[in-house]
C-alpha positions as a Markdown table, in Angstrom:
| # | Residue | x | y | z |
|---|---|---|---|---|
| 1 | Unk | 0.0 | 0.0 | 0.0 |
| 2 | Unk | 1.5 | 3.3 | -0.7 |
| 3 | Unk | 1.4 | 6.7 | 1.1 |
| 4 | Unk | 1.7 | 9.9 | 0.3 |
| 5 | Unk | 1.2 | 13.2 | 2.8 |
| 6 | Unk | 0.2 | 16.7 | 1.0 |
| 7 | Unk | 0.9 | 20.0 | 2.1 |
| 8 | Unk | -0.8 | 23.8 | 1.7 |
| 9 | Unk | 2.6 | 25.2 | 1.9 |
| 10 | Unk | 6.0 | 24.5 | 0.5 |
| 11 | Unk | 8.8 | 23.1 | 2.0 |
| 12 | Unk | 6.1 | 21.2 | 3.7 |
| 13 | Unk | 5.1 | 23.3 | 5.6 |
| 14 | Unk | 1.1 | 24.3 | 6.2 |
| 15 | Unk | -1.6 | 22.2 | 6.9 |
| 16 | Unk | -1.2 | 18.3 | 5.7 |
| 17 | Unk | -3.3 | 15.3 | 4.4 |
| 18 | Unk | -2.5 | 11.7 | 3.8 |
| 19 | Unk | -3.6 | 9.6 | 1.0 |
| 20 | Unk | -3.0 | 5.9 | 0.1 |
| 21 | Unk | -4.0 | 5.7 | -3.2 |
| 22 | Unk | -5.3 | 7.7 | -6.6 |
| 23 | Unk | -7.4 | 10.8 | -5.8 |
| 24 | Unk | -8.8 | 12.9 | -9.2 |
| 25 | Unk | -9.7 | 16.1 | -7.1 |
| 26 | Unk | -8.1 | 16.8 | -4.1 |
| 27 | Unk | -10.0 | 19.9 | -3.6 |
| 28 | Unk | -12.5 | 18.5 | -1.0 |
| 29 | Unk | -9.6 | 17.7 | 0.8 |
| 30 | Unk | -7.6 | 21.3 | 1.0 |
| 31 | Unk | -8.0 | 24.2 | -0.5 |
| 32 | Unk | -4.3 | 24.3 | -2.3 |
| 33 | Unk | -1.3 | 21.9 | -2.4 |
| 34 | Unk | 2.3 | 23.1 | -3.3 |
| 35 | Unk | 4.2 | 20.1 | -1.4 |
| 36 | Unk | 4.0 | 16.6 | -1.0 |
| 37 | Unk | 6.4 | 13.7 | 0.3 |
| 38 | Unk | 6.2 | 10.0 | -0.3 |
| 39 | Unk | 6.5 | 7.6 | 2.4 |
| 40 | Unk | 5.9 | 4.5 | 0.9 |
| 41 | Unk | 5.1 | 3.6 | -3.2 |
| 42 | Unk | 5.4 | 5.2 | -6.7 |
| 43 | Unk | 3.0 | 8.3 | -7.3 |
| 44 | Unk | 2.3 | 10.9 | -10.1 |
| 45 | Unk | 0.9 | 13.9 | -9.2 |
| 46 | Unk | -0.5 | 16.5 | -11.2 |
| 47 | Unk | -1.5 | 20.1 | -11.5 |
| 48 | Unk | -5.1 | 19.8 | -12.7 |
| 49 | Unk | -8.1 | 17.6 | -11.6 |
| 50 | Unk | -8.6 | 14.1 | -13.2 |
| 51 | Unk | -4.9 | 13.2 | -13.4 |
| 52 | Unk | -5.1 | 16.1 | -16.4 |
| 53 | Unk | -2.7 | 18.3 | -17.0 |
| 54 | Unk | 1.3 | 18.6 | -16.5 |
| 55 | Unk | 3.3 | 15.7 | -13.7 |
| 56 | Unk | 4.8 | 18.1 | -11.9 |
| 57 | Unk | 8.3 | 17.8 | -12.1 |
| 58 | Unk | 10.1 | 21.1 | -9.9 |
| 59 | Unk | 6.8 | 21.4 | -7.6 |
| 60 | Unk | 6.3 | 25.1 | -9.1 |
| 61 | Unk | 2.7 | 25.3 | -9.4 |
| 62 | Unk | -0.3 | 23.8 | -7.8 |
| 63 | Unk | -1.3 | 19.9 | -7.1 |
| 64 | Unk | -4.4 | 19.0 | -7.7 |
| 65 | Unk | -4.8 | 15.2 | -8.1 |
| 66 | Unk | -2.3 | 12.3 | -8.1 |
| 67 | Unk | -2.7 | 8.6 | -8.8 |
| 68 | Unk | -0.8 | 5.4 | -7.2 |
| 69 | Unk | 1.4 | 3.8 | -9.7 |
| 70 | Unk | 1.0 | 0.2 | -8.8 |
| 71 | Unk | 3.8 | -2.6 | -8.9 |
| 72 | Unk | 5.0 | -4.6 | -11.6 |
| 73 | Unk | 7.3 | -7.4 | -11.6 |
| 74 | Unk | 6.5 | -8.8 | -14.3 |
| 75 | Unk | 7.8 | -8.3 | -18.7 |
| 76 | Unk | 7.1 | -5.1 | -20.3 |
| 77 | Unk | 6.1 | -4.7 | -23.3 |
| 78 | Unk | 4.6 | -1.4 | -25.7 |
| 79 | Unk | 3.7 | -1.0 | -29.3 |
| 80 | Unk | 4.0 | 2.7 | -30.4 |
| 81 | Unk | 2.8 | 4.3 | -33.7 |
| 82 | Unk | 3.4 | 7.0 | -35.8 |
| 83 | Unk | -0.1 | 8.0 | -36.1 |
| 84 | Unk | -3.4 | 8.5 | -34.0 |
| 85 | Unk | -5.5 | 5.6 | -34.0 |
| 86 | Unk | -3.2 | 2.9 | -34.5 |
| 87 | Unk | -2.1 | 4.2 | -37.7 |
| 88 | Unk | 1.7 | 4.4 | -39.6 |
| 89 | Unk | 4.4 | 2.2 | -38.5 |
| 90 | Unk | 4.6 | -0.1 | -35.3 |
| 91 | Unk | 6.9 | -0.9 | -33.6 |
| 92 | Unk | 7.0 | -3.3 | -30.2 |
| 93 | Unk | 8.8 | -2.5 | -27.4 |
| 94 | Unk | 10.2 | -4.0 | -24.3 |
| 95 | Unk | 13.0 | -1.6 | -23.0 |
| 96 | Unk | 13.2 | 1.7 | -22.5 |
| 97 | Unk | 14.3 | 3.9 | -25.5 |
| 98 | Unk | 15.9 | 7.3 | -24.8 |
| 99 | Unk | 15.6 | 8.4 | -28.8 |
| 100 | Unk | 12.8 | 7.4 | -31.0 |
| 101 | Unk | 14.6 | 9.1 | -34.2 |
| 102 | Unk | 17.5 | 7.5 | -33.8 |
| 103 | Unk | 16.4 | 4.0 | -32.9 |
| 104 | Unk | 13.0 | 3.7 | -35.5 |
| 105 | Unk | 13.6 | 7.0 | -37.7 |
| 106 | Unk | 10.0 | 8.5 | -36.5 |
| 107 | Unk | 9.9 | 11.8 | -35.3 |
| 108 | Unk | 7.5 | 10.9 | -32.6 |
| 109 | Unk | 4.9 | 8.4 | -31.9 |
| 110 | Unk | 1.2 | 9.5 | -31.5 |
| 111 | Unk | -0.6 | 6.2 | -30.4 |
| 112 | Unk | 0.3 | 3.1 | -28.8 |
| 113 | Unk | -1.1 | 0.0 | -26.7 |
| 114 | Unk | 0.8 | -0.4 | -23.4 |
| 115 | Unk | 0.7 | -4.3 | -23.0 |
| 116 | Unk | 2.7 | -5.1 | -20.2 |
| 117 | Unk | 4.0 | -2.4 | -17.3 |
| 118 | Unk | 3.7 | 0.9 | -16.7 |
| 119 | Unk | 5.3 | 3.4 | -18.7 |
| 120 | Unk | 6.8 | 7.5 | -18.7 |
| 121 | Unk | 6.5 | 9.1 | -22.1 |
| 122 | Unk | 9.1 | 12.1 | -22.6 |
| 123 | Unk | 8.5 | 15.2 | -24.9 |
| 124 | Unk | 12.2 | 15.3 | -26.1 |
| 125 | Unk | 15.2 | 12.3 | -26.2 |
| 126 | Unk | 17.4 | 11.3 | -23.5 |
| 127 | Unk | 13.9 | 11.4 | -21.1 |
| 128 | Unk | 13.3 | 15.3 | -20.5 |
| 129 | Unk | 10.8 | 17.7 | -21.2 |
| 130 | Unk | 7.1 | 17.2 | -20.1 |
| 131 | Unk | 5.5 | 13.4 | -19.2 |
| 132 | Unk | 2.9 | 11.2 | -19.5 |
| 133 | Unk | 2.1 | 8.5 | -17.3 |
| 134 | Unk | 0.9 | 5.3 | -19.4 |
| 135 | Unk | -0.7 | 2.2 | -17.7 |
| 136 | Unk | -1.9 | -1.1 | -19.8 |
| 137 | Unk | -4.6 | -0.2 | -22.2 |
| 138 | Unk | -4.6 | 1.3 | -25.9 |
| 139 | Unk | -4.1 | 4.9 | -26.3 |
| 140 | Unk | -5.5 | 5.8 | -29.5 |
| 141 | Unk | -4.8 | 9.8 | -29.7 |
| 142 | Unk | -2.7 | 11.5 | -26.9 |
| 143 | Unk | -4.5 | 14.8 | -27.5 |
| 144 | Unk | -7.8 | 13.6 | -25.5 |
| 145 | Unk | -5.7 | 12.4 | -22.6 |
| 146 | Unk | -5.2 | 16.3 | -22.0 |
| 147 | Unk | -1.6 | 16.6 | -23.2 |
| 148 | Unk | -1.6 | 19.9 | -24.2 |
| 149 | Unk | -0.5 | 20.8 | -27.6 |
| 150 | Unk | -0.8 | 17.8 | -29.3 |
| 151 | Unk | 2.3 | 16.9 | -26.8 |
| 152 | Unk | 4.4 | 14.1 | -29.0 |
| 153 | Unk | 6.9 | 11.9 | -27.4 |
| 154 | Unk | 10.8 | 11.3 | -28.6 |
| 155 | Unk | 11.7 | 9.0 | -25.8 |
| 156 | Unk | 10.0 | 6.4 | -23.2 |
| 157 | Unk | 11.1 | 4.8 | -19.9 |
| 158 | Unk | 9.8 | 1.6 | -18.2 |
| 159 | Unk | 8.4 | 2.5 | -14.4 |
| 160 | Unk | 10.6 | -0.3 | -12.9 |
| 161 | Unk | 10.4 | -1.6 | -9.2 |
| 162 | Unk | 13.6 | -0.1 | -8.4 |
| 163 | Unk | 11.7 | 3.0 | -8.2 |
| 164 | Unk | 9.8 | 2.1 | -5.6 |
């Protein structure tokens, strides 16, 4: 079981609350959140309601709702595609991959089915820029996940249980 505390304030500061698994709208719960530490388990917080919106990386802005990333032990394993809806070339992953271009020659993916694991999609190679958390299931256009932009990703990372 994981735990996370949230704070009003930084630096922790401010009143706190504790939470043990996902929650899509923490506003019932405080009023603002600029803090949070993890006691136990893998979370991804971000700064709009419905796990919508940016993971919040440097803590700069506002949390709003997080989700639990559970455990895997087991294989992992992603096709990615160059289009929406399953469309272009595929290609079937089961390591991480910090360069898309350089690896498959696409300049991005924009759909995939997550098979096996839990995944981090990256903006830009070598893992940097803004991220999207990706649990099994198909993900036919990242735009209606609430990436904003039409976010595209260059490089992906599997969540492993070191991390926990």
């Amino acid at each position: 079981m994981g735990r996370i505390v949230f704070y009003e304030e930084t630096n922790f500061q401010g009143r706190s609350w504790d939470c043990s698994g996902d929650c899509a709208d923490m506003s019932s719960y405080m009023n603002r959140c600029h803090s949070c530490r993890v006691e136990r388990g893998c979370f991804m917080v971000y700064d709009r309601t419905n796990y919508m919106g940016n993971h919040m990386m440097g803590m700069s802005g506002c949390i709003r709702s997080c989700r639990m990333i559970p455990m895997h032990r087991g294989s992992y394993r992603i096709r990615i595609y160059e289009r929406e809806n399953f469309g272009g070339q595929m290609y079937e992953l089961m390591d991480d991959c910090d360069n898309i271009m350089d690896r498959y020659r696409m300049n991005s993916f924009m759909s995939c089915n997550v098979m096996d694991g839990h995944w981090l999609m990256y903006e830009q190679p070598m893992y940097r820029g803004r991220q999207m958390y990706m649990r099994p299931g198909e993900y036919r256009n990242f735009t209606s996940m609430g990436s904003s932009g039409g976010m595209r990703f260059m490089s992906m990372r599997r969540i492993m249980d070191s991390y926990y």
